[in-house]
KOLGU-4560 file (N, C-alpha, C; in nm, 3 decimals, padded with zeros to 5 digits):
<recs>
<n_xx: 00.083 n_yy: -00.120 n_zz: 00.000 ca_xx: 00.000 ca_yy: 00.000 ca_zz: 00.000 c_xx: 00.087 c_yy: 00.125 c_zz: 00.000 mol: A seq: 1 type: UNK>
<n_xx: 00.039 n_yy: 00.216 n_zz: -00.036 ca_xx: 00.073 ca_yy: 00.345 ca_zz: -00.075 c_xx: 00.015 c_yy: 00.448 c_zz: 00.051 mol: A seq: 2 type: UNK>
<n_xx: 00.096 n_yy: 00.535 n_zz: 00.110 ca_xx: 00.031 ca_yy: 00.606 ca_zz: 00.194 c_xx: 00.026 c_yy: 00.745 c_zz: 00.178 mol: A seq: 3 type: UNK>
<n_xx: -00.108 n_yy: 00.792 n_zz: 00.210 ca_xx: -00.148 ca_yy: 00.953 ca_zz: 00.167 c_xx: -00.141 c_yy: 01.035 c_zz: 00.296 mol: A seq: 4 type: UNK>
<n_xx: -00.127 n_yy: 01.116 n_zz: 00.368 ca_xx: -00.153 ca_yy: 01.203 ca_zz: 00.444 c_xx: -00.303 c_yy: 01.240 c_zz: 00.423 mol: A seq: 5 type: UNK>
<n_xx: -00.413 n_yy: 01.254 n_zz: 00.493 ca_xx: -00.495 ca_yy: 01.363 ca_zz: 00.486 c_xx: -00.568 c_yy: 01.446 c_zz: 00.590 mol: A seq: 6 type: UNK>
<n_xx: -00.649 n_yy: 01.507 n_zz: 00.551 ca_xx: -00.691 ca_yy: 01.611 ca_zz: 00.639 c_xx: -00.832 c_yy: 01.554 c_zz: 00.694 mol: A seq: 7 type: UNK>
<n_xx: -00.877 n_yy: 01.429 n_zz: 00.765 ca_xx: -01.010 ca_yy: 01.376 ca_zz: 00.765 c_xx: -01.062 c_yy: 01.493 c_zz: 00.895 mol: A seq: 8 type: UNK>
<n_xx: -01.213 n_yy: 01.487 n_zz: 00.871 ca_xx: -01.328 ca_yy: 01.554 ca_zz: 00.975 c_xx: -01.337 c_yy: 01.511 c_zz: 01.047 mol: A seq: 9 type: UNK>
<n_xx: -01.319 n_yy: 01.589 n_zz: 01.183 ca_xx: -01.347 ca_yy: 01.474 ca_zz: 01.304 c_xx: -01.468 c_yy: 01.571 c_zz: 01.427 mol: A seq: 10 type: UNK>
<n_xx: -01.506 n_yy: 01.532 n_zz: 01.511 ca_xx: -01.570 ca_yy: 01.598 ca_zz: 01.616 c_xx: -01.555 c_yy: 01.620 c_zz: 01.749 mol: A seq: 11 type: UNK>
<n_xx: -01.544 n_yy: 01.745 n_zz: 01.832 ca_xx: -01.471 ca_yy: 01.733 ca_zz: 01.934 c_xx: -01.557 c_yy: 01.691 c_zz: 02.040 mol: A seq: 12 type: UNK>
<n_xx: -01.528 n_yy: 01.703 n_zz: 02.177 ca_xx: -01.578 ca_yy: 01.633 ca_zz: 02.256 c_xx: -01.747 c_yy: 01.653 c_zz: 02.305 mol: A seq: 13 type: UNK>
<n_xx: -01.774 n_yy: 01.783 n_zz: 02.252 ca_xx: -01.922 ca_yy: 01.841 ca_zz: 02.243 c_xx: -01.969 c_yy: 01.773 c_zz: 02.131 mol: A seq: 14 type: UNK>
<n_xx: -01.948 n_yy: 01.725 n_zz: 02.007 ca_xx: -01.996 ca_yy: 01.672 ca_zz: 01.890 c_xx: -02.006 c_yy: 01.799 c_zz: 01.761 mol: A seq: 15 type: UNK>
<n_xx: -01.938 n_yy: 01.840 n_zz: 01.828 ca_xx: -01.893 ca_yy: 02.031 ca_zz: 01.722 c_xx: -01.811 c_yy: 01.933 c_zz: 01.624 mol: A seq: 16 type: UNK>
<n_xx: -01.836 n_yy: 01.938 n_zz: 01.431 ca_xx: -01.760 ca_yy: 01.962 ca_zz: 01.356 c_xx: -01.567 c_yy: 02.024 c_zz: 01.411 mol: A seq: 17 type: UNK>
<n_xx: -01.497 n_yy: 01.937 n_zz: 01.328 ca_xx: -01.366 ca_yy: 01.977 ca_zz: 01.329 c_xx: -01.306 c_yy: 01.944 c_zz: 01.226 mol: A seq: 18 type: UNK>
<n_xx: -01.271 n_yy: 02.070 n_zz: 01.177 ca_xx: -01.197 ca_yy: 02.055 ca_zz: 00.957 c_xx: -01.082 c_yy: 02.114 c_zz: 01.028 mol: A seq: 19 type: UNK>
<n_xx: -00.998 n_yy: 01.986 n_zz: 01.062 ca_xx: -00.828 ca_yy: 02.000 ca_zz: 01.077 c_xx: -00.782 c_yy: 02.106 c_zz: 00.951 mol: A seq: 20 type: UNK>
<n_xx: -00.674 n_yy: 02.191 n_zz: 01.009 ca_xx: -00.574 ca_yy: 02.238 ca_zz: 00.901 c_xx: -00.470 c_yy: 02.164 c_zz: 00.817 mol: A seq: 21 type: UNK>
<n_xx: -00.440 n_yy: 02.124 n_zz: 00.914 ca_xx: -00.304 ca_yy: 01.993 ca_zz: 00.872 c_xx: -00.334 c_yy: 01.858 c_zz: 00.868 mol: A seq: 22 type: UNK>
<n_xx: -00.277 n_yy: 01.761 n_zz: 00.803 ca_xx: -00.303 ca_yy: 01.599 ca_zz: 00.779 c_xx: -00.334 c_yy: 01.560 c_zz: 00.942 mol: A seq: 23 type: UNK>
<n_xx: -00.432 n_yy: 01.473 n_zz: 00.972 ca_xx: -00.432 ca_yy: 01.429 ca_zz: 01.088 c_xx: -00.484 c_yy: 01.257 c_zz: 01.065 mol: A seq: 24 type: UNK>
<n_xx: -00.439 n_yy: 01.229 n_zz: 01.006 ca_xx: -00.471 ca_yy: 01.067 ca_zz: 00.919 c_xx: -00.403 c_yy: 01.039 c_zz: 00.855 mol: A seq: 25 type: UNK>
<n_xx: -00.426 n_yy: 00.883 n_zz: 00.799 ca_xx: -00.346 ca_yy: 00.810 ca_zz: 00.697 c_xx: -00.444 c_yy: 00.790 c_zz: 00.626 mol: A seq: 26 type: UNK>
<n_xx: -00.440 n_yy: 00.740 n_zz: 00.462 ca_xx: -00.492 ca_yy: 00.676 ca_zz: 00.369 c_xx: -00.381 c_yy: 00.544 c_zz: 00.340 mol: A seq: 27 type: UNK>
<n_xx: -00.450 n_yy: 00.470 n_zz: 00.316 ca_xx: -00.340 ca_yy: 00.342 ca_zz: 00.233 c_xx: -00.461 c_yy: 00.367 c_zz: 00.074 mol: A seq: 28 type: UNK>
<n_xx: -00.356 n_yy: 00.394 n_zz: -00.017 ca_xx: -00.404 ca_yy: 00.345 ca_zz: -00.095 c_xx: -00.377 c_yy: 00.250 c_zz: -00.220 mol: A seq: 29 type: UNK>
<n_xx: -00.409 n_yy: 00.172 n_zz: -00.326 ca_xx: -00.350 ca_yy: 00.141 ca_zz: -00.425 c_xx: -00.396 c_yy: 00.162 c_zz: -00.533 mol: A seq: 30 type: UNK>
<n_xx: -00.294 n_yy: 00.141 n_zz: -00.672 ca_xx: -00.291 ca_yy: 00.227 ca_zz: -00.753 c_xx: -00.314 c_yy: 00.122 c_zz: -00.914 mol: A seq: 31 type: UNK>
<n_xx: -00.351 n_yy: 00.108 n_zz: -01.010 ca_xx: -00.371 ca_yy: 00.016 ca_zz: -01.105 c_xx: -00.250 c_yy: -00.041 c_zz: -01.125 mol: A seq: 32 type: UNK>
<n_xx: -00.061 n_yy: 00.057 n_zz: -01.118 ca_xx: 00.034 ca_yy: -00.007 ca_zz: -01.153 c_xx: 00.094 c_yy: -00.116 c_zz: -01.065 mol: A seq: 33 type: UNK>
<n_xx: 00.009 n_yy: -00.108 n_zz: -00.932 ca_xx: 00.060 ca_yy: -00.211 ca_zz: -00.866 c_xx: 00.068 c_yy: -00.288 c_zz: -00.874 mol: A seq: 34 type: UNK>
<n_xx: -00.034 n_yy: -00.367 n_zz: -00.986 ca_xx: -00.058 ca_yy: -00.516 ca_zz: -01.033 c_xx: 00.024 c_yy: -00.553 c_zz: -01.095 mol: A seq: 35 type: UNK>
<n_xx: 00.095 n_yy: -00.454 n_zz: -01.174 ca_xx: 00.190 ca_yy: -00.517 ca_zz: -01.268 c_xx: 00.274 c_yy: -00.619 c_zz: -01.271 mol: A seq: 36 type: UNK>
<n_xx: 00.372 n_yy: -00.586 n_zz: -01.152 ca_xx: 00.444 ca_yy: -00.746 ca_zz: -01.143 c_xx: 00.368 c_yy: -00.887 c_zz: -01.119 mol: A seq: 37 type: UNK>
<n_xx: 00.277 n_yy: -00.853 n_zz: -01.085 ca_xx: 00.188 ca_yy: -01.027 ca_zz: -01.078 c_xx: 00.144 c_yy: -01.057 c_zz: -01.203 mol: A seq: 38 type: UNK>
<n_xx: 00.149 n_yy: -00.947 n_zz: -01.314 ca_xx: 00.103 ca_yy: -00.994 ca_zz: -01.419 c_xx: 00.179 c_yy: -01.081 c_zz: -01.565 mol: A seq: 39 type: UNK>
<n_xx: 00.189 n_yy: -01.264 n_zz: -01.591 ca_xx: 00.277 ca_yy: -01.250 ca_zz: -01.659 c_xx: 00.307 c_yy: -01.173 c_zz: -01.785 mol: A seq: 40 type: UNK>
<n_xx: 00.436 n_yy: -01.192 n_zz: -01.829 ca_xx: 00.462 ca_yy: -01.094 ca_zz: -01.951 c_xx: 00.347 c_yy: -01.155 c_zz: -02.075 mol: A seq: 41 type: UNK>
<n_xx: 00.312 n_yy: -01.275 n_zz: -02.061 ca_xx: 00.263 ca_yy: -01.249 ca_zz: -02.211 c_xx: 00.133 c_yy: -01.274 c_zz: -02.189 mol: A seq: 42 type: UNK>
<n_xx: 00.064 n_yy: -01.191 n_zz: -02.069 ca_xx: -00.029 ca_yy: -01.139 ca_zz: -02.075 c_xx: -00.068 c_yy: -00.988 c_zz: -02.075 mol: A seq: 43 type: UNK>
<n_xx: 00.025 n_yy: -00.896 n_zz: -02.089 ca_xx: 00.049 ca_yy: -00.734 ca_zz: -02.032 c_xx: 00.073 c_yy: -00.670 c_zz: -02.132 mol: A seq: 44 type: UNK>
<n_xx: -00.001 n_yy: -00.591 n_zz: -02.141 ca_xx: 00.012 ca_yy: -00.470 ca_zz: -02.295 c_xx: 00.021 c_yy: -00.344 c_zz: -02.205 mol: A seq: 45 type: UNK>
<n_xx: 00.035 n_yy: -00.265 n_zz: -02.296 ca_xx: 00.025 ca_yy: -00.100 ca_zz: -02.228 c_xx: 00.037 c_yy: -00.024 c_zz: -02.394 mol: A seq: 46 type: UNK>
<n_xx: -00.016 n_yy: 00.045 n_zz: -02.383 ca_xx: -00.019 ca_yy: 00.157 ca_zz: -02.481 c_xx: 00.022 c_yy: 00.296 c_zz: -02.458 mol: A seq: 47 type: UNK>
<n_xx: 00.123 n_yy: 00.347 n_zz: -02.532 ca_xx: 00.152 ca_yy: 00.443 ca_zz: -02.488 c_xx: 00.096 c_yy: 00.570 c_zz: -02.579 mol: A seq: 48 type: UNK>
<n_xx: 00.057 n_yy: 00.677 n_zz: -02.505 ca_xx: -00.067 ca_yy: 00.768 ca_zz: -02.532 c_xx: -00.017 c_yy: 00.948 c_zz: -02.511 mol: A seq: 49 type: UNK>
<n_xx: -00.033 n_yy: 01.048 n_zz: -02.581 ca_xx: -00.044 ca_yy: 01.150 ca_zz: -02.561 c_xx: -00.137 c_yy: 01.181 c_zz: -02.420 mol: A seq: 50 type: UNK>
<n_xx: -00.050 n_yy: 01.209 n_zz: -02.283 ca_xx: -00.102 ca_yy: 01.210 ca_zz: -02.152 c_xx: -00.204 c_yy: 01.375 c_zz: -02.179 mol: A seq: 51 type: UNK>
<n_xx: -00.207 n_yy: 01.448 n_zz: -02.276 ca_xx: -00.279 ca_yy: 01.597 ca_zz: -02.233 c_xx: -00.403 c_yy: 01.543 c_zz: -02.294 mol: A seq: 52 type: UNK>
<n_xx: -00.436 n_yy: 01.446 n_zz: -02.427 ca_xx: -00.524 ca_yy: 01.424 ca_zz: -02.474 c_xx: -00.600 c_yy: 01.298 c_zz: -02.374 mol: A seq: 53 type: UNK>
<n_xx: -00.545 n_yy: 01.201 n_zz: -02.333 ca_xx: -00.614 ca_yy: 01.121 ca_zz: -02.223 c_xx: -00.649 c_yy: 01.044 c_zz: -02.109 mol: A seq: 54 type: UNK>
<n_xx: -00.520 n_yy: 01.177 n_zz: -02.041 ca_xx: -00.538 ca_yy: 01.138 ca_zz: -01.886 c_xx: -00.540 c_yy: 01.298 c_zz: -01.821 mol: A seq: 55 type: UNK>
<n_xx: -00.632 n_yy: 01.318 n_zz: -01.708 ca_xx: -00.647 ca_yy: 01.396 ca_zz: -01.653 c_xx: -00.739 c_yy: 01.357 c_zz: -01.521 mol: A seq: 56 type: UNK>
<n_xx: -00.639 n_yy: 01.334 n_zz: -01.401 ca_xx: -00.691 ca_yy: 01.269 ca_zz: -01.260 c_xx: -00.780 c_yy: 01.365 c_zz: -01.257 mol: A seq: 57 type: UNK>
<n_xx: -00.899 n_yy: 01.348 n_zz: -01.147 ca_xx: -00.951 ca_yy: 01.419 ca_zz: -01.012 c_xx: -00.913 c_yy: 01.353 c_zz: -00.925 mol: A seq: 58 type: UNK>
<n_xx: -00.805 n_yy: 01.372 n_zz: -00.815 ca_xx: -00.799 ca_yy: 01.345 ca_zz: -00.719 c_xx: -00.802 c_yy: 01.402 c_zz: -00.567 mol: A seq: 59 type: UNK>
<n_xx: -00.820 n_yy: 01.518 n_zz: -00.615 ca_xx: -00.829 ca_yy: 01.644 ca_zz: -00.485 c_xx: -00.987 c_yy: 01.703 c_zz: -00.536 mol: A seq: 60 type: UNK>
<n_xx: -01.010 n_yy: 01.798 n_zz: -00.444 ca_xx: -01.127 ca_yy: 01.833 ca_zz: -00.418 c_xx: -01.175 c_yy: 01.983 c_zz: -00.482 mol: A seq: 61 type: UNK>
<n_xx: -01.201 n_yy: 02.025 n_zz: -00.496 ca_xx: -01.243 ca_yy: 02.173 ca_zz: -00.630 c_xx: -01.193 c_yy: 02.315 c_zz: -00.512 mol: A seq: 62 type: UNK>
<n_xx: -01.100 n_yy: 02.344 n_zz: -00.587 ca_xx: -01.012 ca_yy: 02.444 ca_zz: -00.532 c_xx: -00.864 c_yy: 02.406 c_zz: -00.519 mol: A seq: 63 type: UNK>
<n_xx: -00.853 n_yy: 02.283 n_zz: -00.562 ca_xx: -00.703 ca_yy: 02.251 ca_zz: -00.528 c_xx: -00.635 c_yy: 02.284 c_zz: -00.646 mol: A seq: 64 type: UNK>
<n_xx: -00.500 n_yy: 02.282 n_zz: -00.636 ca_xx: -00.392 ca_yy: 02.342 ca_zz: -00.726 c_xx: -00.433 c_yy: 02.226 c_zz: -00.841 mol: A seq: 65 type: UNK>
<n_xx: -00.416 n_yy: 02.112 n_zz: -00.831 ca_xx: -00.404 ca_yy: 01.975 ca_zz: -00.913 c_xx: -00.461 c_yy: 01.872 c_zz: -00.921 mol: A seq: 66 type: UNK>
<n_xx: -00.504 n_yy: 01.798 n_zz: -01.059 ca_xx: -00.562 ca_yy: 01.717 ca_zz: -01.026 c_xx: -00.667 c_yy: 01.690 c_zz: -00.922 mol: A seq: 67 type: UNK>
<n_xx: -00.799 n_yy: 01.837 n_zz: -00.984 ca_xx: -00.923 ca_yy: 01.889 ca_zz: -00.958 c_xx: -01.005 c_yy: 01.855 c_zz: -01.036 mol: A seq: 68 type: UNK>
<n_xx: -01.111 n_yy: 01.862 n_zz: -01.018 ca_xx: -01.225 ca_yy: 01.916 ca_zz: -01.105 c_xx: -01.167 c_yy: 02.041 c_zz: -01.174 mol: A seq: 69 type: UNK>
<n_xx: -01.143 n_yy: 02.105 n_zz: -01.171 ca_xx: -01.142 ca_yy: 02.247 ca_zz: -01.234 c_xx: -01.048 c_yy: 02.219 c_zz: -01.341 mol: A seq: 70 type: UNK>
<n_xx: -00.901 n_yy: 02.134 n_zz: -01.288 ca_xx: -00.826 ca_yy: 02.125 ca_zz: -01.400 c_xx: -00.815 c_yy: 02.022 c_zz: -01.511 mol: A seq: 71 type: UNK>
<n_xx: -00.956 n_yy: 01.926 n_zz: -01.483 ca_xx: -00.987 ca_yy: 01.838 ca_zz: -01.547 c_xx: -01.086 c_yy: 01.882 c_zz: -01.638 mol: A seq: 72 type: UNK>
<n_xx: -01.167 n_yy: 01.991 n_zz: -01.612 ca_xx: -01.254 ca_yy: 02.107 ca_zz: -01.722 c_xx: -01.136 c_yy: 02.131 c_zz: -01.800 mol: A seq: 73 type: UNK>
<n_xx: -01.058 n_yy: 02.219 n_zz: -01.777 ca_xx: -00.988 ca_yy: 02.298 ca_zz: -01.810 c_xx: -00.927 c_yy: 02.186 c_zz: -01.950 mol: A seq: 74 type: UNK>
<n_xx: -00.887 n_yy: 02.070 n_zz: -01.900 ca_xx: -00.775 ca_yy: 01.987 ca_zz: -01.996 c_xx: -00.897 c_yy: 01.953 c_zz: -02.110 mol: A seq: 75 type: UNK>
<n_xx: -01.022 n_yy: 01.870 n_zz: -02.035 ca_xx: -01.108 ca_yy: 01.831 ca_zz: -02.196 c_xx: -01.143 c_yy: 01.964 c_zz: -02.228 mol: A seq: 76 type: UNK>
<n_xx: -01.191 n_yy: 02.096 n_zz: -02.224 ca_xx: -01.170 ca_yy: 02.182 ca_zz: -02.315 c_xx: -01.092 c_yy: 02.207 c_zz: -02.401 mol: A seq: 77 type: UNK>
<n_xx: -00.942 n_yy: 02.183 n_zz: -02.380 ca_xx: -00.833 ca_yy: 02.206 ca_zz: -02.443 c_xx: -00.836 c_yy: 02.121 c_zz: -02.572 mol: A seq: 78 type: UNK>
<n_xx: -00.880 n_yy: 02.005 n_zz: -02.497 ca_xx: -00.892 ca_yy: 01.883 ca_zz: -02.631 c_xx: -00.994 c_yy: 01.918 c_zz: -02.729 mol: A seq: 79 type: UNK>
<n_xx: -01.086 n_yy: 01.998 n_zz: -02.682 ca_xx: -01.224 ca_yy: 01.995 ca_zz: -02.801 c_xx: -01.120 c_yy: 02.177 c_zz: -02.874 mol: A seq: 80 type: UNK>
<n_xx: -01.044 n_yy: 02.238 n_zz: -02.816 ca_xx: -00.964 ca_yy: 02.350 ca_zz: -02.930 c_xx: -00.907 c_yy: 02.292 c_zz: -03.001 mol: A seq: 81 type: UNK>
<n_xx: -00.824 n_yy: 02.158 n_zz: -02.945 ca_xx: -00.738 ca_yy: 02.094 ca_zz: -03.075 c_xx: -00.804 c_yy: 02.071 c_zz: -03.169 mol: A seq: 82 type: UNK>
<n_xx: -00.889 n_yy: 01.978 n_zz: -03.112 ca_xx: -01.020 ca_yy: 01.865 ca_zz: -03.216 c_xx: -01.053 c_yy: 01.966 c_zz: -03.325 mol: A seq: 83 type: UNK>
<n_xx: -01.110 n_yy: 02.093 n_zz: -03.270 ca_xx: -01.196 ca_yy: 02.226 ca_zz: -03.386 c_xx: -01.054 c_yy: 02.265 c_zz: -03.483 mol: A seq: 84 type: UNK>
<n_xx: -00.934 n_yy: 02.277 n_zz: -03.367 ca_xx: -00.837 ca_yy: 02.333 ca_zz: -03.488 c_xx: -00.753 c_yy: 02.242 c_zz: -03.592 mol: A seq: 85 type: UNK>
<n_xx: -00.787 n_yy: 02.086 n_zz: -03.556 ca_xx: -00.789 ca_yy: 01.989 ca_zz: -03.662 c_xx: -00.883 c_yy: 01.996 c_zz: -03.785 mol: A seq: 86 type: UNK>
<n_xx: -00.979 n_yy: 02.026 n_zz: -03.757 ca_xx: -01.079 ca_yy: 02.001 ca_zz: -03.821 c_xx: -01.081 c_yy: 02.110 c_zz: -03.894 mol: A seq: 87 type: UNK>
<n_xx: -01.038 n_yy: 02.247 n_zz: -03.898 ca_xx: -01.019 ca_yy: 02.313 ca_zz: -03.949 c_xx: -01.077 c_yy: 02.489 c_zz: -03.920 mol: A seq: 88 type: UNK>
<n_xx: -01.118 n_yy: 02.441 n_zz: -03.797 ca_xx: -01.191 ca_yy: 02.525 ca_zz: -03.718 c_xx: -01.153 c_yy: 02.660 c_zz: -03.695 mol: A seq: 89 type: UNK>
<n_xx: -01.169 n_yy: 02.816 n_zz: -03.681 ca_xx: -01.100 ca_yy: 02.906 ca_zz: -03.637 c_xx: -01.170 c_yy: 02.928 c_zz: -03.507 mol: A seq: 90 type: UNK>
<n_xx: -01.085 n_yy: 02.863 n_zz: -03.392 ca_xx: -01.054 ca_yy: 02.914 ca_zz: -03.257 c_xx: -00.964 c_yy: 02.987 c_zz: -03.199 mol: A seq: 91 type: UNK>
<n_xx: -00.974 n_yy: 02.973 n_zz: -03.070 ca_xx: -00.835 ca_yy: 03.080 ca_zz: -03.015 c_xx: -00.953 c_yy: 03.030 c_zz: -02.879 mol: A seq: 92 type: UNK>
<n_xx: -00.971 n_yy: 02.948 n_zz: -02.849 ca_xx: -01.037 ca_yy: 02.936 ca_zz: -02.695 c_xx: -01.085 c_yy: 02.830 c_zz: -02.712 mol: A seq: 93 type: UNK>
<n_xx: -01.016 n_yy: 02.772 n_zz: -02.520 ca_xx: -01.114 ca_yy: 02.632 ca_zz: -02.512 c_xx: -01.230 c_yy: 02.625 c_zz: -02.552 mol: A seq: 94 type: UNK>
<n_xx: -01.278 n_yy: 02.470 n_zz: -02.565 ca_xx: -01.438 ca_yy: 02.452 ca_zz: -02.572 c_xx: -01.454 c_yy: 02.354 c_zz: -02.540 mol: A seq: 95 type: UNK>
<n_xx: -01.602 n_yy: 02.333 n_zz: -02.495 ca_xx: -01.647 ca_yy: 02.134 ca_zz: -02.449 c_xx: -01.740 c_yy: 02.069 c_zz: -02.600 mol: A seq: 96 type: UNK>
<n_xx: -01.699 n_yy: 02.021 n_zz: -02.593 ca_xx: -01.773 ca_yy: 01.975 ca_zz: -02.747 c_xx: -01.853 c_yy: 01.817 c_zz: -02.650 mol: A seq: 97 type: UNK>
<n_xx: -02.002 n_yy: 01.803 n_zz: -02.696 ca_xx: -02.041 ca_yy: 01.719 ca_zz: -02.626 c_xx: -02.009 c_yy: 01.612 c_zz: -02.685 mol: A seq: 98 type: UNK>
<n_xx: -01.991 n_yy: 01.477 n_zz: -02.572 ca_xx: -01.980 ca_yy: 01.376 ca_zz: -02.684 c_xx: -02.096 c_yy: 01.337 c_zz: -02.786 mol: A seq: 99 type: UNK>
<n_xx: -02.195 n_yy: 01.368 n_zz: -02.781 ca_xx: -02.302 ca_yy: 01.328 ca_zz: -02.900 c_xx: -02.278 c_yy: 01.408 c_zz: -03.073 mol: A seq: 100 type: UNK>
<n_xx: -02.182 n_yy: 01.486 n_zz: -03.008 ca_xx: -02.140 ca_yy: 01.577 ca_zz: -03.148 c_xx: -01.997 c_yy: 01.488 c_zz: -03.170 mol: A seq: 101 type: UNK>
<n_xx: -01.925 n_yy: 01.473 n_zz: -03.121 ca_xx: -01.757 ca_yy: 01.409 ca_zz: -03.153 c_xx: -01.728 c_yy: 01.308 c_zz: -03.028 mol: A seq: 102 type: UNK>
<n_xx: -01.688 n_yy: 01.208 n_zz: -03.021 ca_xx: -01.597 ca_yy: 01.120 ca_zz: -02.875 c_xx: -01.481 c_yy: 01.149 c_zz: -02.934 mol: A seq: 103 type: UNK>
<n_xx: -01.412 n_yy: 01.172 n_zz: -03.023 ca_xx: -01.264 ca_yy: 01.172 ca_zz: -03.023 c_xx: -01.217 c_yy: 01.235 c_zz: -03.154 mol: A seq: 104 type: UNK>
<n_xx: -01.262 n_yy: 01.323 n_zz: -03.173 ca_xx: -01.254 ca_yy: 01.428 ca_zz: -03.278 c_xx: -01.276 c_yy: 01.392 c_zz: -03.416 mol: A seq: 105 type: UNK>
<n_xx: -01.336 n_yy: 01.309 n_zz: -03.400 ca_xx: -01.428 ca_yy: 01.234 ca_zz: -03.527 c_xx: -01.526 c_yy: 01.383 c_zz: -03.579 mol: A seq: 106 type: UNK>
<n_xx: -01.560 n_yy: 01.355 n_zz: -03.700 ca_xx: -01.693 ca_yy: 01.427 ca_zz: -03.723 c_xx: -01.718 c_yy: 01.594 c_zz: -03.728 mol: A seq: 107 type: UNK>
<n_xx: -01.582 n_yy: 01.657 n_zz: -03.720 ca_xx: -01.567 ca_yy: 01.759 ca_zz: -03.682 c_xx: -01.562 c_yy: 01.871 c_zz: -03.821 mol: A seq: 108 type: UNK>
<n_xx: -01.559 n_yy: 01.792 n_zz: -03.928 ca_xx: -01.545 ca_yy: 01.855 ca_zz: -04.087 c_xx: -01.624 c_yy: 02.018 c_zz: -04.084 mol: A seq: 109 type: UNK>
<n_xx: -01.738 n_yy: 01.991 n_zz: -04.050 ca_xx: -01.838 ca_yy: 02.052 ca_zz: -04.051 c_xx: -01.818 c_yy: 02.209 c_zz: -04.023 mol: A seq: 110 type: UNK>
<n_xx: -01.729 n_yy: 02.211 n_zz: -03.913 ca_xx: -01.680 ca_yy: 02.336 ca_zz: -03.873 c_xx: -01.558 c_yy: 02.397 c_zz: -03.956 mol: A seq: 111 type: UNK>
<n_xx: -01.491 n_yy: 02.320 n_zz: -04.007 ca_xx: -01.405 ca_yy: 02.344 ca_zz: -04.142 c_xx: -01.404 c_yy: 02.534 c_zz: -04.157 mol: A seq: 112 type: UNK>
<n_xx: -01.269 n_yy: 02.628 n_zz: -04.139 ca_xx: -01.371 ca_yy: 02.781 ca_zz: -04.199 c_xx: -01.423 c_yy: 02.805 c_zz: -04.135 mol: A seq: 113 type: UNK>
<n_xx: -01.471 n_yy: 02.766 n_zz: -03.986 ca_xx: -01.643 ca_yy: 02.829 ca_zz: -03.919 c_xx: -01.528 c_yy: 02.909 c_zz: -03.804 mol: A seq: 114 type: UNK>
<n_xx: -01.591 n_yy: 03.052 n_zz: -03.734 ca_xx: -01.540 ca_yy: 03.100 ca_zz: -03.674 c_xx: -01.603 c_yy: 03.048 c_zz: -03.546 mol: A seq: 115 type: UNK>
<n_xx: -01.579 n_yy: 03.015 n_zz: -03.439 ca_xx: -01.587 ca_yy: 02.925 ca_zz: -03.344 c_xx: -01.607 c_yy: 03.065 c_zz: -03.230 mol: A seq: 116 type: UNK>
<n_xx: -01.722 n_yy: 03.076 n_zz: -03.165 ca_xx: -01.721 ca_yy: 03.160 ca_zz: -03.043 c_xx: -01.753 c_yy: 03.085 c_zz: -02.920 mol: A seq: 117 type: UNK>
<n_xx: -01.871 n_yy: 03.032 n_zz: -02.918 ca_xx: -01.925 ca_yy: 02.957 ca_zz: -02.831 c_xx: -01.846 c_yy: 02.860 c_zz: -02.726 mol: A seq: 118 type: UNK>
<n_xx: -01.833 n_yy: 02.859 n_zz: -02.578 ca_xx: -01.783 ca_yy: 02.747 ca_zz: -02.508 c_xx: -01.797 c_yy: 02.651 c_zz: -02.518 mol: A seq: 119 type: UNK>
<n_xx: -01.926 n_yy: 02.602 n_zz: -02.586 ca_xx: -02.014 ca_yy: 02.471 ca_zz: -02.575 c_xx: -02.009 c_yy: 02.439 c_zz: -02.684 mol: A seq: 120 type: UNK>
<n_xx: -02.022 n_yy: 02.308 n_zz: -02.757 ca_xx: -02.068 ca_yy: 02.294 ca_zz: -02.871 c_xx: -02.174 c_yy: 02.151 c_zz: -02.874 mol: A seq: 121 type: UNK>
<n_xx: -02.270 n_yy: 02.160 n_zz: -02.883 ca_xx: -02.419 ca_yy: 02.027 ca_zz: -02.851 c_xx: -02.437 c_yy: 01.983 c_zz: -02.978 mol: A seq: 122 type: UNK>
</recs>
């Protein structure tokens, strides 16, 4: 196991809420690469992948520096500017493109030439 520091809620002796400042706990946790060595070799693939196009943790809580919510908006937006400026799109700003319009920048011709304002695209 892997160990985290954190900041858990606790209650003091009245039953009053208490949101520690500092770590006052452990986490154990584990992680998908841990398996690896149990796995034999000629069963184990891995693919190796452009990490901005398809990995982006949440592992902290909305306001944190990293590996948020916020910076996990932030990254698939980024991907739907590439996707539009593949496609031939004129952007200059993130966007969320839903998946019912593109999953992986499929389908995107359409915007070809189109001046792109909108955050959203449905």
């Amino acid at each position: 196991f892997h160990i985290a520091k954190k900041k858990i809620p606790t209650v003091d002796a009245n039953g009053n809420p208490v949101k520690p400042e500092t770590p006052n706990g452990i986490k154990y946790e584990q992680f998908v690469f841990d398996i690896f060595p149990m796995v034999p070799m000629t069963k184990f693939a891995s693919l190796e992948v452009e990490r901005s196009s398809e990995f982006s943790p949440v592992k902290n809580g909305p306001g944190s520096k990293e590996d948020c919510p916020e910076t996990a908006r932030q990254d698939l937006m980024a991907e739907g500017q590439r996707w539009l400026q593949a496609a031939g799109a004129k952007i200059n700003h993130a966007v969320e493109i839903s998946p019912a319009i593109s999953y992986g920048g499929e389908g995107l011709e359409k915007f070809a030439n189109t001046e792109i304002s909108q955050d959203y695209i449905h």
